[in-house]
C-alpha positions as CSV (number, residue, x, y, z in Angstrom):
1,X,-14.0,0.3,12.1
2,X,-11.5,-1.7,14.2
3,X,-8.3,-2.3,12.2
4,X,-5.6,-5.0,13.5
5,X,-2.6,-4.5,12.3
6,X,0.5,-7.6,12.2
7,X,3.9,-6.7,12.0
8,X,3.4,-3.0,13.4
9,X,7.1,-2.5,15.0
10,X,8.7,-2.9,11.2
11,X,8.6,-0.3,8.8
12,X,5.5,-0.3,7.1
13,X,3.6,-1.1,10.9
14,X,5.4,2.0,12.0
15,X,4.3,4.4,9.2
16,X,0.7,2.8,9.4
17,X,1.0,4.0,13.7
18,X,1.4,7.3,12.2
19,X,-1.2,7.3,10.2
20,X,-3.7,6.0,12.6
21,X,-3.1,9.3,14.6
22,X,-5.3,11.7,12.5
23,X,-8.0,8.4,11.5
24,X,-11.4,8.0,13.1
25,X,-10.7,4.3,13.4
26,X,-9.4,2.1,16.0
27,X,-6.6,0.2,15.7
28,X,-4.7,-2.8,17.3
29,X,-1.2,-2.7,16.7
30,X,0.0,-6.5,16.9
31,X,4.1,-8.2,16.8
32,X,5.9,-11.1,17.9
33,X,8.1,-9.0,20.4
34,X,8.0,-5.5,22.1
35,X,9.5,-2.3,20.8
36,X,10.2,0.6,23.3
37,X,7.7,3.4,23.8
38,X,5.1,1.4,20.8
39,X,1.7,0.0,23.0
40,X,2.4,-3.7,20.9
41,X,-0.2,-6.1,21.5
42,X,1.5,-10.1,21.4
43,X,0.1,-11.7,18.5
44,X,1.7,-15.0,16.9
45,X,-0.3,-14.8,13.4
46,X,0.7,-18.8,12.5
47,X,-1.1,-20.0,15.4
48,X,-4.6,-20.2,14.1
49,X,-6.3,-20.1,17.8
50,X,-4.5,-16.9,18.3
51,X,-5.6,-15.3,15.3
52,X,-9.2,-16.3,16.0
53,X,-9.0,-15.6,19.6
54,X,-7.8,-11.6,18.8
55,X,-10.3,-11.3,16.0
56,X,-13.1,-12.1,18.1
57,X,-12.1,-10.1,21.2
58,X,-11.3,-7.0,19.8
59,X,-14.4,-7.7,16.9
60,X,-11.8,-7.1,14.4
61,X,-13.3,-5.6,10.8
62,X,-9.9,-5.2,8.7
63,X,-6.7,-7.2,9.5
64,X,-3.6,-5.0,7.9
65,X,-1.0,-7.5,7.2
66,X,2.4,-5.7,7.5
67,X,4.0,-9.0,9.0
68,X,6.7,-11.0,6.5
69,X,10.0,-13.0,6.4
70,X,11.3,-10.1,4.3
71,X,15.3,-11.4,4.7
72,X,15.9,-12.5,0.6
73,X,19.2,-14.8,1.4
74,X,18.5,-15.8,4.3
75,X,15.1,-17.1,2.4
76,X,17.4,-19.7,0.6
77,X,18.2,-21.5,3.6
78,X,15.2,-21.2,5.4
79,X,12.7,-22.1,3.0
80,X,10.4,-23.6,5.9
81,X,10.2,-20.5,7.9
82,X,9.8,-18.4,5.0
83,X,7.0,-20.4,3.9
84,X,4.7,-20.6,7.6
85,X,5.8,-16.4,7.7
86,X,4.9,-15.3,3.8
87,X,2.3,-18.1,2.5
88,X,0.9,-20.1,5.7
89,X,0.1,-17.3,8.1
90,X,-1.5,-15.1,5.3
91,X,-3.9,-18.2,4.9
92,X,-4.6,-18.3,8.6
93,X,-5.6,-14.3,8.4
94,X,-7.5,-15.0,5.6
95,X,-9.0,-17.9,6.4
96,X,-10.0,-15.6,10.0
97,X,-11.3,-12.7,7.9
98,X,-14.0,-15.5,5.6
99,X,-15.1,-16.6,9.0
100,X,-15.5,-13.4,10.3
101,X,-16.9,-11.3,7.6
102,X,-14.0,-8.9,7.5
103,X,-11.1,-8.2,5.0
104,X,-7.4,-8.4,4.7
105,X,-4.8,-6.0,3.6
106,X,-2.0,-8.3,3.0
107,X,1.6,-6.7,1.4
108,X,3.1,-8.4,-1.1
109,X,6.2,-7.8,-3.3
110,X,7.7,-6.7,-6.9
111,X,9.3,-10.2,-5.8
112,X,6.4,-12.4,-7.2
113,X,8.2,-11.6,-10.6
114,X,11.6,-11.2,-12.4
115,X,12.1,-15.1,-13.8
116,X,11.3,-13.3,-17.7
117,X,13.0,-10.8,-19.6
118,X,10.4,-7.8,-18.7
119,X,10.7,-4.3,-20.6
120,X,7.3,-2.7,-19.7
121,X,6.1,-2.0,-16.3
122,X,4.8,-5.3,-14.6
123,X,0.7,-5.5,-14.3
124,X,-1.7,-7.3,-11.7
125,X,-2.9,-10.0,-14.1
126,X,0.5,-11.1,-15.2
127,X,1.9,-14.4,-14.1
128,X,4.1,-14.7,-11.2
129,X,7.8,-15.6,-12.3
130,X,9.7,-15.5,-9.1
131,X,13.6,-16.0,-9.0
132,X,14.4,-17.3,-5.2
133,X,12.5,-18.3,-1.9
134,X,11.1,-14.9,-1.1
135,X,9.2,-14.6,-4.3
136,X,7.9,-17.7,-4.2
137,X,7.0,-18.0,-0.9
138,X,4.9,-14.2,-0.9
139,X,3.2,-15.8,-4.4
140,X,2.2,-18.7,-2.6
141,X,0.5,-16.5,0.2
142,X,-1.1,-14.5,-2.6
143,X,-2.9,-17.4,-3.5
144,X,-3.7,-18.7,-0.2
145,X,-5.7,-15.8,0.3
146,X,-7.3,-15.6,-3.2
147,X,-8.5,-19.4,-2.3
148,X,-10.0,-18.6,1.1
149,X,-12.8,-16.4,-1.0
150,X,-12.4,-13.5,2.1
151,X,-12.4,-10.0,1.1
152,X,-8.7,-8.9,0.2
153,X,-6.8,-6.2,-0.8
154,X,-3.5,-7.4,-2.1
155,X,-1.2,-4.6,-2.2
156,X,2.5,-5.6,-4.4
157,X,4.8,-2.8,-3.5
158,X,9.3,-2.7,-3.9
159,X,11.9,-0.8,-2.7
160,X,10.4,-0.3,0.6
161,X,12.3,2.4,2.9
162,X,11.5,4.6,5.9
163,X,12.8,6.3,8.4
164,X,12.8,3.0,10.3
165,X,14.6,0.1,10.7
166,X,17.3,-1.3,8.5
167,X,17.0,-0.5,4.7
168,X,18.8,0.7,1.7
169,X,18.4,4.6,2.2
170,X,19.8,4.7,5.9
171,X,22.1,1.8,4.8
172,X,23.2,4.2,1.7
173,X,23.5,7.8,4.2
174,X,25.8,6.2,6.3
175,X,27.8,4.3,3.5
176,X,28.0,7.3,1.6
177,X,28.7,9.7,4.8
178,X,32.0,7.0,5.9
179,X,33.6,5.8,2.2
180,X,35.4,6.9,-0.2
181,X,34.2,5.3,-2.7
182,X,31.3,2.6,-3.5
183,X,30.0,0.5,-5.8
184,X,26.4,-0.2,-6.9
185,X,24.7,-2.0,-9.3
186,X,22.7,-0.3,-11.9
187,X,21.8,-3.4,-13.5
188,X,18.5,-4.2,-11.4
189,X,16.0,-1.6,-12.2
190,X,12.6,-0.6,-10.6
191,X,10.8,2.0,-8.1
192,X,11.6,3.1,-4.4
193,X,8.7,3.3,-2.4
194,X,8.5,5.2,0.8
195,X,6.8,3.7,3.7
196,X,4.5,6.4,4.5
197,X,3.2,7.0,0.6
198,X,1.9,3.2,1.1
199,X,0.7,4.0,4.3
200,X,-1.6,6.5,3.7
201,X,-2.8,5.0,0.0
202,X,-4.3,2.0,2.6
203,X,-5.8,4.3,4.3
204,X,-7.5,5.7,1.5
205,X,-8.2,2.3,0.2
206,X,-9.8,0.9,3.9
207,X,-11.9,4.2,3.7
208,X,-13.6,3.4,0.4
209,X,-14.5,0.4,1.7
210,X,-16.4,2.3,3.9
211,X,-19.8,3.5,4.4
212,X,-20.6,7.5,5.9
213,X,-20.3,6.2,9.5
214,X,-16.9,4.5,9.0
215,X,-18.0,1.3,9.1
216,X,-16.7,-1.4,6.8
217,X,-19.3,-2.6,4.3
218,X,-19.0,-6.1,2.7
219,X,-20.4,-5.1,-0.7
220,X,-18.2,-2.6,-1.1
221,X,-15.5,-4.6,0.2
222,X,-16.3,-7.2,-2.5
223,X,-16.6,-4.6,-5.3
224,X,-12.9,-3.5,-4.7
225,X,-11.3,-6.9,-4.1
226,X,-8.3,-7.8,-6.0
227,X,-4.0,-7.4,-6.4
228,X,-3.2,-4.2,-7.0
229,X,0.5,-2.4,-7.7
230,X,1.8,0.4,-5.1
231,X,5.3,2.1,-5.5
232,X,6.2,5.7,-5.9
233,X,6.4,7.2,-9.3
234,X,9.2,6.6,-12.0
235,X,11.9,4.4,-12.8
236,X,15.5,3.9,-11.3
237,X,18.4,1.7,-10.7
238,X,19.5,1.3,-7.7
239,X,23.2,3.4,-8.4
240,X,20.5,6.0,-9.5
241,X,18.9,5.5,-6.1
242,X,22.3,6.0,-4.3
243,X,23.0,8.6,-6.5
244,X,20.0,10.5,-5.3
245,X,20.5,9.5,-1.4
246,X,23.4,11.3,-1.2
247,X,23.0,14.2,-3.1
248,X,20.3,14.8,-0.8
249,X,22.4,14.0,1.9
250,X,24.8,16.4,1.1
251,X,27.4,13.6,1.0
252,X,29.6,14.6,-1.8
253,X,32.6,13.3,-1.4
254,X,32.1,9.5,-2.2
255,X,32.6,8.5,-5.3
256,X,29.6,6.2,-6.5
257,X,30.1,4.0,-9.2
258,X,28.2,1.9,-11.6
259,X,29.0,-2.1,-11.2
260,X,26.8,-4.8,-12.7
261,X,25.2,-7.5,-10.2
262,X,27.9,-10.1,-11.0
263,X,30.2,-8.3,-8.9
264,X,28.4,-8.9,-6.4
265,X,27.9,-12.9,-5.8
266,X,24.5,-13.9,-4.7
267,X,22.8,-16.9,-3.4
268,X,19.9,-14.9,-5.0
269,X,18.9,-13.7,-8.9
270,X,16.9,-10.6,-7.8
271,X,14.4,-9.6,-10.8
272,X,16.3,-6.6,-13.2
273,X,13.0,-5.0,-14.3
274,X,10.2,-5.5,-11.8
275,X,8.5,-1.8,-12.4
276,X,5.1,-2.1,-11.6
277,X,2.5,-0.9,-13.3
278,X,0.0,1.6,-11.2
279,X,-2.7,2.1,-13.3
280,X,-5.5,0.1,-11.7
281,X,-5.0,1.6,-7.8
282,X,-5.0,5.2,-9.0
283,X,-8.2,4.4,-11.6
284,X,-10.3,2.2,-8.7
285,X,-9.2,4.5,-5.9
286,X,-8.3,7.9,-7.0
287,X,-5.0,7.7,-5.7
288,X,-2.4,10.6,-6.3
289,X,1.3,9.3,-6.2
290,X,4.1,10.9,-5.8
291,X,7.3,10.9,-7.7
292,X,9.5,8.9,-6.1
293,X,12.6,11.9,-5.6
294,X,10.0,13.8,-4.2
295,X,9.0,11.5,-1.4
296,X,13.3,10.4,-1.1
297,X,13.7,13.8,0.1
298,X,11.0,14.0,2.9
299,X,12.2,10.5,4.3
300,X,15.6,12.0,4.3
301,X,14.5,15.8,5.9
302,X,12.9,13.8,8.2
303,X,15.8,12.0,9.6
304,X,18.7,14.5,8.9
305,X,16.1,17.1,11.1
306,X,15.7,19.7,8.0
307,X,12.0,18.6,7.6
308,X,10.1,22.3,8.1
């Protein structure tokens, strides 16, 4: 099966490189810019021709859509670019994949909801409350894709970190490491998600979509199509999340406090429950998650170099 995958220098792309290392497949590892020592393939996924062009060359049977305008405030000013990057492009891949007789595995966020007062983890079928651009804008793509009746895999995940790029756990080690004392809100509640957990549950997804040769069946495909909900195990806010970071870290010293999300002016009202319910991905494809302290401390082993 050949597997393209957009947006492979972030973090999800990254974790989905090593992935590929031990898979039977072949994969195309696709950005907008280079990243050094990655083999990235140019690929500008809201040009339609481009899309097409790469599909049919490289006789594409799975597009892996790790690709996003993933900055939340900057979202509020940009709601133009947000909306070709999260809702217009997904429709061009998906649009690609119907014509082609392929599928798309396209992520999507915990974002999509947070507009009501949710107590109970958050489940595929309910409706899409989103708070600011971002949300709205990676709901719109959702149903882009539902509408161009391809073969899709929706996956909404949160809290994404890795050992890559910029996001909250590096951000947190090094905060942690350098001040006294910081505040974080424990007001916003839901599930970190390490890159690589999601990773390898989409590998275990493409492959039962699979027949015994590895190649992708369309029957198959179809059986499993749908949204489904991917974060680690359990429930936490993000002080809880700090909390955890640098106790792992071995960082002491600082002084973490609990503050509530009005201390912290946004142009954005980020969702205070968006927990997502699992249920469905573990029942369709007998996936085993892990707890999300668990999978904290690999990520950080990994980068402080006590990994065994």
């Amino acid at each position: 099966m050949n597997i393209l995958v957009t947006g492979a220098n972030g973090q999800l792309g990254r974790e989905m490189r090593i992935v590929a290392k031990t898979s039977d497949h072949r994969f195309i590892f696709t950005d907008v810019c280079q990243a050094e020592g990655l083999e990235t393939v140019m690929l500008d996924i809201t040009d339609r021709a481009d899309v097409e062009a790469m599909v049919a060359k490289n006789d594409v049977d799975v597009i892996v859509n790790c690709a996003a305008y993933t900055n939340v405030e900057a979202a509020e000013t940009n709601q133009e670019l947000a909306e070709l990057l999260n809702a217009g492009a997904p429709g061009i891949l998906a649009q690609t994949m119907k014509k082609s007789g392929g599928m798309l595995v396209h992520i999507s966020t915990d974002y999509v909801f947070g507009k009501e007062p949710y107590n109970i983890p958050c489940r595929e079928d309910q409706k899409g409350t989103p708070t600011g651009v971002y949300g709205l804008t990676k709901l719109h793509g959702e149903q882009n894709i539902m509408a161009s009746g391809c073969n899709y895999l929706i996956i909404r995940t949160a809290w994404l970190y890795s050992e890559f790029g910029k996001n909250f756990c590096k951000t947190m080690m090094q905060l942690t490491a350098s001040k006294p004392q910081l505040k974080v809100v424990f007001d916003q509640c839901g599930t970190p998600t390490y890159a690589l957990d999601l990773a390898n549950a989409i590998a275990v997804m493409l492959d039962s979509c699979c027949d015994a040769s590895g190649c992708l069946q369309s029957d198959m495909a179809s059986a499993r199509c749908g949204i489904y909900h991917y974060s680690n195990e359990g429930v936490c806010s993000w002080f809880d999340f700090t909390k955890m970071i640098a106790q792992y870290c071995g960082n002491t010293s600082c002084d973490i406090q609990p503050c509530h999300s009005n201390e912290f002016p946004s142009a954005v009202t980020r969702p205070a429950y968006s927990v997502l319910d699992k249920t469905r991905i573990k029942e369709t494809f007998g996936i085993s998650i892990p707890y999300w302290t668990d999978s904290l401390k690999k990520c950080i082993d990994n980068l402080t170099g006590n990994s065994k």
